[in-house]
DOBANU-54672 format. One record per residue (C-alpha): residue number from 1; x, y, z. Coordinates in Angstrom, 2 decimals, decimal comma, padded with zeros to 5 digits. Layout:
<nodes>
NODE  NUM  X  Y  Z
...
</nodes>
This chain:
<nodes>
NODE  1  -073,30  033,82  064,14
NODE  2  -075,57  031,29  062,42
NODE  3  -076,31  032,52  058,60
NODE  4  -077,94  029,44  058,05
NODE  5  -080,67  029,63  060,28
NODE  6  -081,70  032,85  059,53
NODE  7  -081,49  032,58  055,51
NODE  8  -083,46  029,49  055,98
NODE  9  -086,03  031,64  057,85
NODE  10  -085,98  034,12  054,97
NODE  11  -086,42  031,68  052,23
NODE  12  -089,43  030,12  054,01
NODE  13  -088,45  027,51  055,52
NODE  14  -085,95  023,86  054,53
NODE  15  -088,32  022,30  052,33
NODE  16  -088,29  025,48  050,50
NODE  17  -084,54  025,71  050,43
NODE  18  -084,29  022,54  049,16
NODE  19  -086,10  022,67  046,46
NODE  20  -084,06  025,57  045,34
NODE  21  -080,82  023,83  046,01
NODE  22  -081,46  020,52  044,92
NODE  23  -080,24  019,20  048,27
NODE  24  -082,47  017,28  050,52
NODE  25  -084,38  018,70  053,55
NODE  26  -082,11  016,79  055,85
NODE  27  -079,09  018,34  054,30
NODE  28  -080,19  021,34  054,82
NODE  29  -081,08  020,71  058,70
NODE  30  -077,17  019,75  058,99
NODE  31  -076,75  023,54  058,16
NODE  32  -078,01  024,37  061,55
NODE  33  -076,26  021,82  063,41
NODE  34  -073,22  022,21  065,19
NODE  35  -069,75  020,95  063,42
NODE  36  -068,91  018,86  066,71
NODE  37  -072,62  016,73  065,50
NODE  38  -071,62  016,12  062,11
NODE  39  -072,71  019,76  060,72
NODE  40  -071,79  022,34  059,12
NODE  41  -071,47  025,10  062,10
NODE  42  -074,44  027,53  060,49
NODE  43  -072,52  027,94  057,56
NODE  44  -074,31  027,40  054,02
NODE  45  -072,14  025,18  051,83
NODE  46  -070,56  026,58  048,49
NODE  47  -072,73  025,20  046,16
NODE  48  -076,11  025,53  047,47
NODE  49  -075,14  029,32  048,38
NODE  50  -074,75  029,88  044,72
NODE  51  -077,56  028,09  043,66
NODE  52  -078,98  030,33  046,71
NODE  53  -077,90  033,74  045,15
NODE  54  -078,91  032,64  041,23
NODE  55  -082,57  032,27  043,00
NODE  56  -082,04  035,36  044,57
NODE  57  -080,96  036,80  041,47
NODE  58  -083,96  035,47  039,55
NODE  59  -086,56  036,80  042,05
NODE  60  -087,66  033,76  043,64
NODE  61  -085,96  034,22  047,19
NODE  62  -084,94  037,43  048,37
NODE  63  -081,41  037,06  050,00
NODE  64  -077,95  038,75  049,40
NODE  65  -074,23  038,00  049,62
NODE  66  -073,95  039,80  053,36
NODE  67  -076,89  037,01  054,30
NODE  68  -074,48  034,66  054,34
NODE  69  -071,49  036,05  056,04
NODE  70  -070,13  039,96  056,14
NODE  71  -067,80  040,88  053,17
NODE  72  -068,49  037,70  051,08
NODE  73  -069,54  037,88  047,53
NODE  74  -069,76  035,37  044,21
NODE  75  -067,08  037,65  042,74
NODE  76  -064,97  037,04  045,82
NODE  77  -065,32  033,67  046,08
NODE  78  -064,56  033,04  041,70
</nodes>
């Protein structure tokens, strides 16, 4: 399973992503990149994912919690 790729997809691409996040374009590439190459495995790191679901929140990407893995939520992870 590879959340990242597919909310990047959704959000319209890295550049977009980043500008949400405030992380760079190349950050967000390491996403997608496997753990064993310096990555993070597919999974979105903790920080951007909340900046990810505040966006979401405020209408300007349309993503949820279960995006990003089954079962996880911002209440969950507080």
């Amino acid at each position: 399973m590879e959340p990242a790729r597919e909310i990047i997809k959704k959000c319209g691409g890295a550049k977009r992503v980043a500008e949400v996040t405030g992380c760079s374009v190349n950050w967000v590439y390491r996403w997608v990149t496997s753990a064993d190459s310096g990555g993070t495995g597919g999974r979105v790191p903790e920080k951007p994912r909340r900046r990810l679901l505040e966006a979401a929140r405020a209408g300007q990407v349309e993503l949820s919690p279960s995006d990003f893995e089954p079962g996880w939520s911002v209440e969950a992870a507080e």
